[in-house]
N, C-alpha and C positions, 0 to 999 in steps of 0.2 A: 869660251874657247878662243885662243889668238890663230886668227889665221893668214895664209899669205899676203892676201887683198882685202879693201875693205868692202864691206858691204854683201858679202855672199848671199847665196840662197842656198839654203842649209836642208836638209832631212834627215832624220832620223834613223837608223837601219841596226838590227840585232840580229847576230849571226844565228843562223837555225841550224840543226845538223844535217839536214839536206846540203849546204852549202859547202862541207868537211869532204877534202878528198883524203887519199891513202896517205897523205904524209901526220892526215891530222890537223892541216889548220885548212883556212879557206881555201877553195879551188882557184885560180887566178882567172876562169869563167867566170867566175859569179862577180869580181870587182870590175868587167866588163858590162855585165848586165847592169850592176850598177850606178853605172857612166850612163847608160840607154835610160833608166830610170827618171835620174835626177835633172836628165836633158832635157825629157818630155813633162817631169812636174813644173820644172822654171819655165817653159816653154806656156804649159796652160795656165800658169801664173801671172803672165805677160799681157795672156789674149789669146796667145796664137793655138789653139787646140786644135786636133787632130781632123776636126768640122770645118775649123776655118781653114787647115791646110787644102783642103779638097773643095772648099768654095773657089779658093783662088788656084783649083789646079796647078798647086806647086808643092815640096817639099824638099826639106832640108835633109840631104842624106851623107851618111857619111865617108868620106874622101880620106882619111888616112886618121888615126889612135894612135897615139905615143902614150905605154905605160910606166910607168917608173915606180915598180914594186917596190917597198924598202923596210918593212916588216909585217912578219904575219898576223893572219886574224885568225881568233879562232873561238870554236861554239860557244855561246851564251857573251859572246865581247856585246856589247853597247859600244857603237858607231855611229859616227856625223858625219854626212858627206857635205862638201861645200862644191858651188858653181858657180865662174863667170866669165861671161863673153866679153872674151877681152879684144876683139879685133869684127868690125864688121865692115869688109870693103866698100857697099853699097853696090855693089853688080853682083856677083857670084855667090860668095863664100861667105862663112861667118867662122869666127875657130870660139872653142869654149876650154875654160881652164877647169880641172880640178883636185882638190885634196880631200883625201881621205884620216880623219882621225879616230883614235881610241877614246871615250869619252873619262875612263879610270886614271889614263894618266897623259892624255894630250898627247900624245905620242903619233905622230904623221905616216901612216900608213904604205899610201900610192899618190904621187903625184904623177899626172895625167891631163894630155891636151887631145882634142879633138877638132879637126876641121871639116866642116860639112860645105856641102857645096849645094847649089838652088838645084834643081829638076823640077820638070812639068809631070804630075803624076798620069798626065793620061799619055806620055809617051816616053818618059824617062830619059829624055833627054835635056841638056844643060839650058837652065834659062835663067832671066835675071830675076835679079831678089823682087818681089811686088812692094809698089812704096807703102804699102804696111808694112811687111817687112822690115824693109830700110829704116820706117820710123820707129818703130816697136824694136826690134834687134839693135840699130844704130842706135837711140836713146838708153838702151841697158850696156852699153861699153864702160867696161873699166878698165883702166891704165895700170898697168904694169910695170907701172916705173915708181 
């Protein structure tokens, strides 16, 4: 599969018919949930699991989703999603890229950015990244140019 960037971290995903609204292809819910998915697998793929987020009472949550639908899916498609963080400030924020493709004919799905921002889970309020963070998030940046 050619994808925008190099080096993604990829998953696997088959449309089920749960996922089928009334028009018939996918719900445009579910290629949300699947941005939440592929965040949290690269995410424990890194280190940073949902155990270590609450060691270091912080978490990365989300501050704004841009989607960019650009064709449908629909029951029984075989799906690869790709993911990367292309941008890590080193205080706040981190933002993640991703595409969505068809695996029958390569065909690019949703393209989709996501920026999250640091919070302390035991008050939800704004704090900085912890230098694990910054080391583990900042060393997985890829360039978009």
């Amino acid at each position: 599969m050619e994808w925008a960037l190099p080096d993604p971290f990829v998953i696997d995903l088959n449309v089920l018919p749960e996922a089928i609204d009334a028009y018939q292809h996918v719900n445009n819910s579910e290629y949300l949930r699947w941005v939440e998915q592929i965040s949290w697998a690269h995410s424990e793929a890194l280190g940073l699991s949902l155990e270590r987020y609450q060691a270091l009472d912080r978490a990365m949550v989300v501050h704004r989703h841009e989607l960019d639908y650009l064709a449908p899916a629909f029951a029984g498609d075989a799906l690869q999603l790709a993911t990367w963080i292309v941008a890590c400030d080193g205080r706040f924020s981190l933002t993640r890229r991703f595409q969505l493709k068809r695996v029958a004919d390569g065909k690019t799905l949703l393209n989709a950015r996501t920026r999250f921002a640091c919070v302390a889970l035991s008050s939800g309020r704004p704090k900085r990244l912890p230098e694990e963070y910054q080391r583990i998030y900042g060393g997985a940046v890829v360039n978009e140019e």
